[in-house]
Jmol script that loads the backbone (N, CA, C; Angstrom):
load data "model"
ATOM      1  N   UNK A   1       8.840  34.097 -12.164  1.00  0.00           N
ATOM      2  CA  UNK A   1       9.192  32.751 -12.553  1.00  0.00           C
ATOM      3  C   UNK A   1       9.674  32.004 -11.312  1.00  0.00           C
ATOM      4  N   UNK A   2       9.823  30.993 -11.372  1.00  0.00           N
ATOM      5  CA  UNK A   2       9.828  29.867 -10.152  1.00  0.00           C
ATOM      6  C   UNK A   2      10.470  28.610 -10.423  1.00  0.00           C
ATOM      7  N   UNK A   3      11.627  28.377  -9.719  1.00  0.00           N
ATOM      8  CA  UNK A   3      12.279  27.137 -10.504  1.00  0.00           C
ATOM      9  C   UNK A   3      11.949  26.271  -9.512  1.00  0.00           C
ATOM     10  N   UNK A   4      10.685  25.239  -9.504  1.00  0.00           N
ATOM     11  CA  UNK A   4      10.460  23.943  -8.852  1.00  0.00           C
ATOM     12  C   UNK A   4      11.769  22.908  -8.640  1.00  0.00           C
ATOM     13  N   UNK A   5      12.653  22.780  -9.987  1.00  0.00           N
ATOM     14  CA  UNK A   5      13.413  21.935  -9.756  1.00  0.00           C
ATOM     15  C   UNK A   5      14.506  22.496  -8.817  1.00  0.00           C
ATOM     16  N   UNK A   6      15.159  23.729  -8.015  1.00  0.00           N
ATOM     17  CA  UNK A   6      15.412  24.038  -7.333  1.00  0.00           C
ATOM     18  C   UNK A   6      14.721  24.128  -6.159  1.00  0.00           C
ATOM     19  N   UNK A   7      13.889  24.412  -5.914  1.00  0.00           N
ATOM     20  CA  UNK A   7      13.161  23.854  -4.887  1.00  0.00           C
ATOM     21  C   UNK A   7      12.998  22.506  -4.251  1.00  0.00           C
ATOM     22  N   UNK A   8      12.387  21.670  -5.718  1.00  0.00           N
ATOM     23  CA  UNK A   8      12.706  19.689  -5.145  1.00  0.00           C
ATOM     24  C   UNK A   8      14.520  19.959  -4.254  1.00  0.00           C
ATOM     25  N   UNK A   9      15.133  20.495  -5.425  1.00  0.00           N
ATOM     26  CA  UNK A   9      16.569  19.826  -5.074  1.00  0.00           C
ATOM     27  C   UNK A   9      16.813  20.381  -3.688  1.00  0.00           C
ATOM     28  N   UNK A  10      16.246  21.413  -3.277  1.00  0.00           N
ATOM     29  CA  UNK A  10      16.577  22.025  -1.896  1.00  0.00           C
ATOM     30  C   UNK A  10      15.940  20.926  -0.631  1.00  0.00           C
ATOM     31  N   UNK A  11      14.966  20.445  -0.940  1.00  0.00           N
ATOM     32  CA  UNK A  11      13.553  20.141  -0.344  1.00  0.00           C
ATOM     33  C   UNK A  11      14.285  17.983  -0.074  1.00  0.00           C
ATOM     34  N   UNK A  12      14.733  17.753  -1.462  1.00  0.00           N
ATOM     35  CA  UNK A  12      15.260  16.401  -1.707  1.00  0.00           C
ATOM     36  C   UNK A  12      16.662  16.360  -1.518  1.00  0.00           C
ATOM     37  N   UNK A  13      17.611  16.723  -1.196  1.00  0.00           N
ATOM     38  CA  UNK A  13      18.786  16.953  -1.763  1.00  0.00           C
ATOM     39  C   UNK A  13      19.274  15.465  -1.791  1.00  0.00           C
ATOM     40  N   UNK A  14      20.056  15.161  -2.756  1.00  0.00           N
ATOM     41  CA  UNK A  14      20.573  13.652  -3.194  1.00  0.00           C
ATOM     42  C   UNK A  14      19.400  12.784  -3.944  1.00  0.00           C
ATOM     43  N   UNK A  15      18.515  12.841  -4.284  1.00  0.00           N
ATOM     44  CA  UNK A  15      16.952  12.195  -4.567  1.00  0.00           C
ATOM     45  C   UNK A  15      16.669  12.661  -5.812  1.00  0.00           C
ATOM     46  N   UNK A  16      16.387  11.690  -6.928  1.00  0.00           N
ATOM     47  CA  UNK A  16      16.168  12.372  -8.116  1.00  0.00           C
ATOM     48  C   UNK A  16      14.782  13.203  -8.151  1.00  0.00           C
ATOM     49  N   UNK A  17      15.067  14.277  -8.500  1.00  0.00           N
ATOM     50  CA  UNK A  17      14.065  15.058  -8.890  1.00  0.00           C
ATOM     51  C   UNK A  17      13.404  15.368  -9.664  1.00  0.00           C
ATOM     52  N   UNK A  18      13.169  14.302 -10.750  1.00  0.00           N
ATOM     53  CA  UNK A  18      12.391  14.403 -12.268  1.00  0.00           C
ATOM     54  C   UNK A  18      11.184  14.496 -11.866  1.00  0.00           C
ATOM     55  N   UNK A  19      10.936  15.153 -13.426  1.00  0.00           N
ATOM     56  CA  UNK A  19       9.131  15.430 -12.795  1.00  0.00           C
ATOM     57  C   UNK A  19       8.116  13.714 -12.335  1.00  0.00           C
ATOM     58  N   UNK A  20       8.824  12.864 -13.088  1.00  0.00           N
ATOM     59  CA  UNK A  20       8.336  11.393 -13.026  1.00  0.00           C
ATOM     60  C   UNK A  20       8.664  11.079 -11.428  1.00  0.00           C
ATOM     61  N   UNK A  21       9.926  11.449 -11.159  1.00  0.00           N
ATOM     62  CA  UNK A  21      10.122  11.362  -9.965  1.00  0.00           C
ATOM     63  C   UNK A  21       9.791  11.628  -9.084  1.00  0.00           C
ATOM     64  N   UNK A  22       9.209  13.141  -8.532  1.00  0.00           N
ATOM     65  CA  UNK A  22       8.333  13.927  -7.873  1.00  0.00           C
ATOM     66  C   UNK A  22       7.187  13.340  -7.704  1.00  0.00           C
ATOM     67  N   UNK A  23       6.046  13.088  -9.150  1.00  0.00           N
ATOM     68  CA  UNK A  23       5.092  13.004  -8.873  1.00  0.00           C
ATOM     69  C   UNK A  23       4.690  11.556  -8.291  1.00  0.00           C
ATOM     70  N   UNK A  24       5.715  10.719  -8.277  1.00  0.00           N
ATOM     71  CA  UNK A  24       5.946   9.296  -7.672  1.00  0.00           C
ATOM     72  C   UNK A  24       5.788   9.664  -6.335  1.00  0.00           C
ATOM     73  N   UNK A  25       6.967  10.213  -5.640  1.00  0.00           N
ATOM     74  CA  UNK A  25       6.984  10.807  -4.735  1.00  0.00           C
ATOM     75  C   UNK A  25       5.804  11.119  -3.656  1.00  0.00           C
ATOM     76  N   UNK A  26       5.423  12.704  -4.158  1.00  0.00           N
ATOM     77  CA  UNK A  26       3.892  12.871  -4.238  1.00  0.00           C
ATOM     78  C   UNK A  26       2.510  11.678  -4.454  1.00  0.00           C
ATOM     79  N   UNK A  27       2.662  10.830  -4.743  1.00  0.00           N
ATOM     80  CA  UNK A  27       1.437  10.253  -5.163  1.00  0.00           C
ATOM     81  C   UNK A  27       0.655  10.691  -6.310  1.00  0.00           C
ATOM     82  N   UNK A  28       0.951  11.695  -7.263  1.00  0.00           N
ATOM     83  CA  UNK A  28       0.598  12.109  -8.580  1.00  0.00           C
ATOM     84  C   UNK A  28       0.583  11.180  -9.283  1.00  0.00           C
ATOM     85  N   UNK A  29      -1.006  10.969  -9.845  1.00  0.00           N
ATOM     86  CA  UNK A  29      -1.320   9.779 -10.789  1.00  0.00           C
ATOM     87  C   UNK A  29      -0.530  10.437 -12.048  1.00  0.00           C
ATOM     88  N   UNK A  30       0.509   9.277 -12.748  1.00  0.00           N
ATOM     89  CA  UNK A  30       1.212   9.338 -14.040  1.00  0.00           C
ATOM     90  C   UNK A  30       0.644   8.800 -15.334  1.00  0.00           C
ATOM     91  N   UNK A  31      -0.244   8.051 -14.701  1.00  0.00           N
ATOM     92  CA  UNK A  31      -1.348   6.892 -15.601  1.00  0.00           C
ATOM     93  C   UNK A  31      -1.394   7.166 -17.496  1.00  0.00           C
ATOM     94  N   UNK A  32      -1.537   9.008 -17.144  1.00  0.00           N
ATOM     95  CA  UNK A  32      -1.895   9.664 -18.376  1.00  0.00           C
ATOM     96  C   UNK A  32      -1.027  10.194 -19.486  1.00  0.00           C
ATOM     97  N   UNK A  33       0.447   9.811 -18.393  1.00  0.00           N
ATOM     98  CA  UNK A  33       1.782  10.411 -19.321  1.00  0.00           C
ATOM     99  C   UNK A  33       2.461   9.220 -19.660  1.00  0.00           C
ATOM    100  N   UNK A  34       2.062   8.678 -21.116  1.00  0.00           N
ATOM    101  CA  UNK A  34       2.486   7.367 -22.035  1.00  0.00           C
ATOM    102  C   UNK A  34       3.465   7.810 -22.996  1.00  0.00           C
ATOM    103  N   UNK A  35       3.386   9.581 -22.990  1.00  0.00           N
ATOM    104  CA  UNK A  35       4.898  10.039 -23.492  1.00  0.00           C
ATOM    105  C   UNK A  35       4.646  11.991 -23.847  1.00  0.00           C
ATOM    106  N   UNK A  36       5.870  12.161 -24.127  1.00  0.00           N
ATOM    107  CA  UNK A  36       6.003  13.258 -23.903  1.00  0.00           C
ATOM    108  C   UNK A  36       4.712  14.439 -24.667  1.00  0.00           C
ATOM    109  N   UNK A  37       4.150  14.887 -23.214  1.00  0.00           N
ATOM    110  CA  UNK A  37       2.944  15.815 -23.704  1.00  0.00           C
ATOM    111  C   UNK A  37       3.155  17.124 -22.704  1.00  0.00           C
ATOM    112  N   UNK A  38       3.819  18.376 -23.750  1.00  0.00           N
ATOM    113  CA  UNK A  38       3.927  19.553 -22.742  1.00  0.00           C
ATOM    114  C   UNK A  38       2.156  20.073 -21.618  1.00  0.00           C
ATOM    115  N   UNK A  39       1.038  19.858 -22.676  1.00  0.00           N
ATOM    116  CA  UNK A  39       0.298  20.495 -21.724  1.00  0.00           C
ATOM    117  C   UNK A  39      -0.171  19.587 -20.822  1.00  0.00           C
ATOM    118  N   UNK A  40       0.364  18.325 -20.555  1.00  0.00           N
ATOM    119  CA  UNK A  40      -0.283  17.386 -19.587  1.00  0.00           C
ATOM    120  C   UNK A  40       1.240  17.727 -18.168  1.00  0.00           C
ATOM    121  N   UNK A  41       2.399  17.472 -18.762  1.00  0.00           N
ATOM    122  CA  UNK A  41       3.589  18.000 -18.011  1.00  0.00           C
ATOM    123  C   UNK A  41       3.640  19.264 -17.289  1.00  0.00           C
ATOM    124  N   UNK A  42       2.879  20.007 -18.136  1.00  0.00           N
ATOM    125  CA  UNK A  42       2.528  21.428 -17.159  1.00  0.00           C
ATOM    126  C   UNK A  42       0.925  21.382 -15.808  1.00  0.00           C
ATOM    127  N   UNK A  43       0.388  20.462 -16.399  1.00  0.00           N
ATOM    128  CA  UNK A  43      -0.447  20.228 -15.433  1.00  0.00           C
ATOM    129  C   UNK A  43       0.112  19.227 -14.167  1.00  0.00           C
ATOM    130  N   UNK A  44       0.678  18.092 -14.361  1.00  0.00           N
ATOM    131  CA  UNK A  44       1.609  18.046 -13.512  1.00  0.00           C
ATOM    132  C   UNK A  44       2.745  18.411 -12.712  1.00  0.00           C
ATOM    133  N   UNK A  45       3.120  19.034 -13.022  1.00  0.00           N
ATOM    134  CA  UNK A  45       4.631  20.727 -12.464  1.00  0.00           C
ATOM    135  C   UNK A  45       3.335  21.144 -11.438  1.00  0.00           C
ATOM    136  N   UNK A  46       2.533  21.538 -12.215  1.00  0.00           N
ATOM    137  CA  UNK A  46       1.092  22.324 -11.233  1.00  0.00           C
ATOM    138  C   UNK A  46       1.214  21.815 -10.115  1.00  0.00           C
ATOM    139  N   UNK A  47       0.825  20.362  -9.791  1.00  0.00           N
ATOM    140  CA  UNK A  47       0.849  19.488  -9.076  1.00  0.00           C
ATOM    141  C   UNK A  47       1.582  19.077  -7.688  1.00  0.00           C
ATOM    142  N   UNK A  48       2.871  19.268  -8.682  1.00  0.00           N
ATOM    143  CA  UNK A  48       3.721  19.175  -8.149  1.00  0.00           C
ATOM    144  C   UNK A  48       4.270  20.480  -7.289  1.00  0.00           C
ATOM    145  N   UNK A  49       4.280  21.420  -7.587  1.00  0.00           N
ATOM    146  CA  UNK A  49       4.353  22.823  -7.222  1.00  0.00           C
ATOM    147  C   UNK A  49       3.384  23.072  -5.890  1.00  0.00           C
ATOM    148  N   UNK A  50       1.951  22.296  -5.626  1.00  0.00           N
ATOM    149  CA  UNK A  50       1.229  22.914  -4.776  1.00  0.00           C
ATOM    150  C   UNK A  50       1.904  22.113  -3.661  1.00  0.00           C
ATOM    151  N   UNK A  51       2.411  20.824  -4.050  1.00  0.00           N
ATOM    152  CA  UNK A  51       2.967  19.711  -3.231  1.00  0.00           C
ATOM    153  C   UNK A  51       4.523  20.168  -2.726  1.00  0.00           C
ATOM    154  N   UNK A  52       5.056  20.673  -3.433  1.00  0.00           N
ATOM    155  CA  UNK A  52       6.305  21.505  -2.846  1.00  0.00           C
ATOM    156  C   UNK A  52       6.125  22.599  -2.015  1.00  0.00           C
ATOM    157  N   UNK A  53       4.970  23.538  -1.739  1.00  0.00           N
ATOM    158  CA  UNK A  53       4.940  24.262  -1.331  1.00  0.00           C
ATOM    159  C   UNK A  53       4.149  24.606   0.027  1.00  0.00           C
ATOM    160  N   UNK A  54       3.585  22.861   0.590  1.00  0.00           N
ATOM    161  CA  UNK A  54       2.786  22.555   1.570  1.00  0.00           C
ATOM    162  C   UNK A  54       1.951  21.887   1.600  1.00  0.00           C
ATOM    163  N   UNK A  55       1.538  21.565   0.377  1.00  0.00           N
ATOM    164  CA  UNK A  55       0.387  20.286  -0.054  1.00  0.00           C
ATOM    165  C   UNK A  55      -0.686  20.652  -0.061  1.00  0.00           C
ATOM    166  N   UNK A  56      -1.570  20.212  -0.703  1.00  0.00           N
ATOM    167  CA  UNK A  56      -3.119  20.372  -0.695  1.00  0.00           C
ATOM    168  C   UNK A  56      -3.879  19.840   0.931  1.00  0.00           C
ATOM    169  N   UNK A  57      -4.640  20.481   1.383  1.00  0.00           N
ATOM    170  CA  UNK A  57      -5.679  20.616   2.617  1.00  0.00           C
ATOM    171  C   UNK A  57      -6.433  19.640   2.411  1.00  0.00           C
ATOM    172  N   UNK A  58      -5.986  18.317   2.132  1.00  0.00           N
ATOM    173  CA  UNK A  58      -7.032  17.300   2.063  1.00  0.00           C
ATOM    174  C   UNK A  58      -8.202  17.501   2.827  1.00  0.00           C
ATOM    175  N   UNK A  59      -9.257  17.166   2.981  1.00  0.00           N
ATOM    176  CA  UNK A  59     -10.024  16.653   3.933  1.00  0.00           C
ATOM    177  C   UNK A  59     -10.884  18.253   4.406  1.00  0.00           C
ATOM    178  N   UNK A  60     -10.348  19.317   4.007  1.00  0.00           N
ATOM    179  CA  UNK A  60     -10.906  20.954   4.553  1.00  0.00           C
ATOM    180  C   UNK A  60     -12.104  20.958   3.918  1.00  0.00           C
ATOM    181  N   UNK A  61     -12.922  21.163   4.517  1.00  0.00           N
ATOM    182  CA  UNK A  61     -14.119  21.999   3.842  1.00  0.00           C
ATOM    183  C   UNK A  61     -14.856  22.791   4.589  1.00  0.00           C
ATOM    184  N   UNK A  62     -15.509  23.781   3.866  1.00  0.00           N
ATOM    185  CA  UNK A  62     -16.662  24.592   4.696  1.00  0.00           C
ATOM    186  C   UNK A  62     -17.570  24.419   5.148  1.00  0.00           C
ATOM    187  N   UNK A  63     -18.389  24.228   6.494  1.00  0.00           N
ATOM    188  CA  UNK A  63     -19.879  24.014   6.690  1.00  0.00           C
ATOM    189  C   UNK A  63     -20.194  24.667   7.461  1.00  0.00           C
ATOM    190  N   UNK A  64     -21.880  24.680   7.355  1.00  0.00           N
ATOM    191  CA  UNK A  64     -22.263  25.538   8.962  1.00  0.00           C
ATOM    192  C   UNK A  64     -22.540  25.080   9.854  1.00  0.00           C
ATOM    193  N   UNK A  65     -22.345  25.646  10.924  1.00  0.00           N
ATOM    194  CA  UNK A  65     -22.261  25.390  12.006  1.00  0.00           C
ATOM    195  C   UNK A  65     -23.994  25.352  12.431  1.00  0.00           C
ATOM    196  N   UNK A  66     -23.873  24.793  13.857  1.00  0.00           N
ATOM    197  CA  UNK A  66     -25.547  25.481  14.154  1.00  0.00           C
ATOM    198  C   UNK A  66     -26.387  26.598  14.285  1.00  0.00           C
ATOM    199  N   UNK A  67     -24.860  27.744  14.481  1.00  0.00           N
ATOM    200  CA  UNK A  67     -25.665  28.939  14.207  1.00  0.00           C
ATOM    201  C   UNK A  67     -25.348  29.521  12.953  1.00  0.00           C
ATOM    202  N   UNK A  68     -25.248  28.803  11.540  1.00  0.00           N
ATOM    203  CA  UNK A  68     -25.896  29.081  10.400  1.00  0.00           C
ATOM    204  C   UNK A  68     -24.306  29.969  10.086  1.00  0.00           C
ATOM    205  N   UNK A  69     -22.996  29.804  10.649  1.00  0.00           N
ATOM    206  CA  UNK A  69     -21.780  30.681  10.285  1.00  0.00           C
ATOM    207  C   UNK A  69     -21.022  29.374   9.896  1.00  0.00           C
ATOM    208  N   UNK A  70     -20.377  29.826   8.547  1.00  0.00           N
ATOM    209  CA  UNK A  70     -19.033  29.013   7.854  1.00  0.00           C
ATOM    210  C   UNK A  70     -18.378  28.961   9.029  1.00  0.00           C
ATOM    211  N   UNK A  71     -18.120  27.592   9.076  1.00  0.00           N
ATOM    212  CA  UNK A  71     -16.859  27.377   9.509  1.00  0.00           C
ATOM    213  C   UNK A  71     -15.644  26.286   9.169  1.00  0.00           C
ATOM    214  N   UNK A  72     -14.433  26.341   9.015  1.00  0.00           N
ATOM    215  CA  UNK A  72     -13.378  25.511   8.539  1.00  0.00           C
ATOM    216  C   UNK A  72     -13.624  24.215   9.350  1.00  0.00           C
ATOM    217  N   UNK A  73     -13.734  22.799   8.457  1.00  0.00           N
ATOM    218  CA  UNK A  73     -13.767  21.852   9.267  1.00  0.00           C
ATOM    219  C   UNK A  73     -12.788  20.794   8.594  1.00  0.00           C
ATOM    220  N   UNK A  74     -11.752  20.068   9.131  1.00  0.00           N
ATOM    221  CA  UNK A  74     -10.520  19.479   8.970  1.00  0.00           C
ATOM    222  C   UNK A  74     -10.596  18.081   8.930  1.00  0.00           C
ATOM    223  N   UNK A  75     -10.838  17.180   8.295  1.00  0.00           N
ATOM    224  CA  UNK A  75     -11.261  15.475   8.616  1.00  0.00           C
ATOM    225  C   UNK A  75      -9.494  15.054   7.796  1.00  0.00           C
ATOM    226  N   UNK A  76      -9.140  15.072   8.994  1.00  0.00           N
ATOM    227  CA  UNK A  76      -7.687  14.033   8.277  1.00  0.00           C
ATOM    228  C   UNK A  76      -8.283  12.626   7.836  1.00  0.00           C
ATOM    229  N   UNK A  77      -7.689  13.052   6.115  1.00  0.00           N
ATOM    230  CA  UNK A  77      -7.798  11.530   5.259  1.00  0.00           C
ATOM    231  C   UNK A  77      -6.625  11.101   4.517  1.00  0.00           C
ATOM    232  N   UNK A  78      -5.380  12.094   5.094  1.00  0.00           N
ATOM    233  CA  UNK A  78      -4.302  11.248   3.975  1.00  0.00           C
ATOM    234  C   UNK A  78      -3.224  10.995   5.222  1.00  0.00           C
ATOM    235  N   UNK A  79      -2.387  11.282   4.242  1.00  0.00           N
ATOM    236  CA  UNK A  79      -0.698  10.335   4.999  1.00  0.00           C
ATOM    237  C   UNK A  79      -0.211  11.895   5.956  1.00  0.00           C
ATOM    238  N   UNK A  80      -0.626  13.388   5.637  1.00  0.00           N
ATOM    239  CA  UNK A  80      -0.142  14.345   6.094  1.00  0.00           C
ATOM    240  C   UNK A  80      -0.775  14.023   7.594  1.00  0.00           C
ATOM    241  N   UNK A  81      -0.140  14.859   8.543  1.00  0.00           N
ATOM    242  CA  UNK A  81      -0.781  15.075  10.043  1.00  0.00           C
ATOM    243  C   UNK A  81      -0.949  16.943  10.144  1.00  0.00           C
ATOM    244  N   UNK A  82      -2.029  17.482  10.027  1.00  0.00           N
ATOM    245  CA  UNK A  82      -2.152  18.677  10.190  1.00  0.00           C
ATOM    246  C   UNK A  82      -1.319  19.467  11.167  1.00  0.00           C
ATOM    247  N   UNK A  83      -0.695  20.300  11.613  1.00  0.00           N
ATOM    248  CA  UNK A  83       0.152  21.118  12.652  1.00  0.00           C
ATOM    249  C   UNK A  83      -0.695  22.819  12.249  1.00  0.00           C
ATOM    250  N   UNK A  84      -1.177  22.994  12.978  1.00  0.00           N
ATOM    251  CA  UNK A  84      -1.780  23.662  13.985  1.00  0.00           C
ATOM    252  C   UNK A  84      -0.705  25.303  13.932  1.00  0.00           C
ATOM    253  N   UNK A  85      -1.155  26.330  13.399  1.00  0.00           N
ATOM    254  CA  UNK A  85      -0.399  27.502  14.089  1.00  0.00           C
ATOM    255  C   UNK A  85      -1.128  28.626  14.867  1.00  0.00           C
ATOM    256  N   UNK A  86      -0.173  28.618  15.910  1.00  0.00           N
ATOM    257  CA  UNK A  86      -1.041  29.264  17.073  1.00  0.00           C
ATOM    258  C   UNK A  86      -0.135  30.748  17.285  1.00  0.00           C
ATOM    259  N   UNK A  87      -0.395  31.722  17.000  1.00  0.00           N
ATOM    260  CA  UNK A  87       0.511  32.772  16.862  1.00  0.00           C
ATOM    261  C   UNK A  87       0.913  33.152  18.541  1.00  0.00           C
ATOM    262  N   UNK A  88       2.201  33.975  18.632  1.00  0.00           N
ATOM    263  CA  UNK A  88       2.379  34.250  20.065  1.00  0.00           C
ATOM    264  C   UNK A  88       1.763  35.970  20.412  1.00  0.00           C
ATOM    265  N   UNK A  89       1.875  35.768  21.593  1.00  0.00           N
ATOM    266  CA  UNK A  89       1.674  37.487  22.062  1.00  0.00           C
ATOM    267  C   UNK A  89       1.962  38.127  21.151  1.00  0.00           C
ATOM    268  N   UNK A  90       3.461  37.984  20.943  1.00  0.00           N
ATOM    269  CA  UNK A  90       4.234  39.484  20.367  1.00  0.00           C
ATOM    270  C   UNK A  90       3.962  39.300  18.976  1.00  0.00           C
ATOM    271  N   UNK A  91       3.124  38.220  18.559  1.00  0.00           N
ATOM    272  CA  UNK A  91       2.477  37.908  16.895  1.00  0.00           C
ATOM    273  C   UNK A  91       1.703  38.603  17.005  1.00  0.00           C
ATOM    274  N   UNK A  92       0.619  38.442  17.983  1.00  0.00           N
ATOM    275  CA  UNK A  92      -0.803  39.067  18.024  1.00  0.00           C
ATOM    276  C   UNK A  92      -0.652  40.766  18.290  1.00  0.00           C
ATOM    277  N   UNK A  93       0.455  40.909  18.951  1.00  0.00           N
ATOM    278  CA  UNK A  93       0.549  42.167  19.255  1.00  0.00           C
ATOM    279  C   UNK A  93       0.648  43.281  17.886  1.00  0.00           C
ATOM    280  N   UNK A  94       2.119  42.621  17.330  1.00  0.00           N
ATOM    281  CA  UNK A  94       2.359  43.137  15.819  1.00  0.00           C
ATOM    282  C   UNK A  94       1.324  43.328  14.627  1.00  0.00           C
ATOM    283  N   UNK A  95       0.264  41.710  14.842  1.00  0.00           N
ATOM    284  CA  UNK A  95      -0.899  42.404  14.011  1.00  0.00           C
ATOM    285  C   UNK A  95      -1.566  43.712  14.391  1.00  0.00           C
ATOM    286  N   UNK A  96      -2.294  43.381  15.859  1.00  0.00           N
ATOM    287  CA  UNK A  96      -2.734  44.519  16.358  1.00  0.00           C
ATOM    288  C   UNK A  96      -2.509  45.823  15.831  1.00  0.00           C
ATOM    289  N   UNK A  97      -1.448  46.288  16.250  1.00  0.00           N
ATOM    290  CA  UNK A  97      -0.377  47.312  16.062  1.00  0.00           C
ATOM    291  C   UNK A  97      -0.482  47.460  14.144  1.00  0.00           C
ATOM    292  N   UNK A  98      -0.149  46.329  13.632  1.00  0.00           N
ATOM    293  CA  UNK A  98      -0.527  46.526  12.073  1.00  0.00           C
ATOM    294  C   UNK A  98      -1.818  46.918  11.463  1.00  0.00           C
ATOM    295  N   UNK A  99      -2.745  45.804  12.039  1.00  0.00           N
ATOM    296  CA  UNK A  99      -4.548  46.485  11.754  1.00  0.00           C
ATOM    297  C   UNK A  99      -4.170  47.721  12.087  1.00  0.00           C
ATOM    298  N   UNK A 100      -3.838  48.272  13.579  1.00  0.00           N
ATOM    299  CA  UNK A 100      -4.336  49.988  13.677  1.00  0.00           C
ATOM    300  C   UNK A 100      -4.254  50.899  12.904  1.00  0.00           C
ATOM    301  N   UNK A 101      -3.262  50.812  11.968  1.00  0.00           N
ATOM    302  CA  UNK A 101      -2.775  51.522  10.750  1.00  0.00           C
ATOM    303  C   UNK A 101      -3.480  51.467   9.848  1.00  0.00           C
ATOM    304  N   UNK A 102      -4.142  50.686   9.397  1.00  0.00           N
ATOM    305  CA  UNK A 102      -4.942  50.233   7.960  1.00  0.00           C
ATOM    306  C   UNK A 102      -6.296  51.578   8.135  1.00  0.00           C
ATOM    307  N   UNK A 103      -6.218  51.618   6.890  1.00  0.00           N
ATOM    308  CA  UNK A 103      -8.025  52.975   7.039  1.00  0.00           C
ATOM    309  C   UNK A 103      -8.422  52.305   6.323  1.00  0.00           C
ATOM    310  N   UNK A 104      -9.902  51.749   7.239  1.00  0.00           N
ATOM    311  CA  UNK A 104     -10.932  50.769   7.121  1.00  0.00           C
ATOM    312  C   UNK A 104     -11.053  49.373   6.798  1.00  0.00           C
ATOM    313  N   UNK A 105      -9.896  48.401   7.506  1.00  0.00           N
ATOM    314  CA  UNK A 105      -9.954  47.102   7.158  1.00  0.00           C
ATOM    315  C   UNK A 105     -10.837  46.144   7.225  1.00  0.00           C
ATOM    316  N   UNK A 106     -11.024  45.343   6.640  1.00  0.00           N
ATOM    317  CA  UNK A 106     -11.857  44.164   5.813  1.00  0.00           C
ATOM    318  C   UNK A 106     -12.432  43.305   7.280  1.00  0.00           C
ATOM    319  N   UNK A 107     -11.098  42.747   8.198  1.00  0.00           N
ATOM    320  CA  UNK A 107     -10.655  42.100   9.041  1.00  0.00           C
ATOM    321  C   UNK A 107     -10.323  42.591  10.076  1.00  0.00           C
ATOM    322  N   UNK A 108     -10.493  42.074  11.234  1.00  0.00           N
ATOM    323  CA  UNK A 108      -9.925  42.626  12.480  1.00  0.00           C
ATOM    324  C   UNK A 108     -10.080  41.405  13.246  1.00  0.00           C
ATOM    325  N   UNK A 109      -9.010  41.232  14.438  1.00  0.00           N
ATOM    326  CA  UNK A 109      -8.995  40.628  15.595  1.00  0.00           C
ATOM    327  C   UNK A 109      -9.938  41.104  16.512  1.00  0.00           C
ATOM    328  N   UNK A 110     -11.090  40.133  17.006  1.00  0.00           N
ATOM    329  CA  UNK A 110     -12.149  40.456  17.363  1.00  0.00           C
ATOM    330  C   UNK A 110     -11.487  40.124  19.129  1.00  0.00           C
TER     331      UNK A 110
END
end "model"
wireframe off; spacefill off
backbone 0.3
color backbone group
């Protein structure tokens, strides 16, 4: 279980945190909530939840490249600014060191 409204309040502190409030917040169209409807309120919490927790990847999608391999491609279209994580040595090292252990992983640092 997962208490969002502890989270807003951590995330907002002093800022009302109603779900009306949030999804204001957020930019969550309300258009559809003219009054109290649990399974439309739970689809919004949804909403709201992916938005508390880092936001949706606007703009990501998959394509191929020219040599015919997926690759992640990023077109900023909203109000977010993407940030970039670039792991350090002693990140890369620790995976390393972690893959070696695994019998027969999926993935590897090429």
């Amino acid at each position: 279980m997962i208490d969002t409204l502890a989270m807003a309040r951590a995330r907002f502190p002093g800022l009302p945190n109603s779900l009306d409030a949030l999804c204001r917040r957020f930019e969550i169209d309300l258009s559809a909530r003219t009054s109290h409807n649990a399974l439309l309120d739970c689809r919004l919490l949804a909403e709201v939840y992916v938005e508390l927790t880092g936001g949706r990847q606007r703009g990501l999608s998959l394509t191929l490249d020219a040599g015919s391999q997926p690759s992640a491609v990023y077109t900023h279209t909203g109000p977010r600014v993407p940030r970039p994580v670039v792991p350090t040595a002693t990140e890369l090292a620790a995976h390393r060191d972690f893959m070696a252990r695994l019998k027969d992983p999926l993935w590897s640092l090429s």
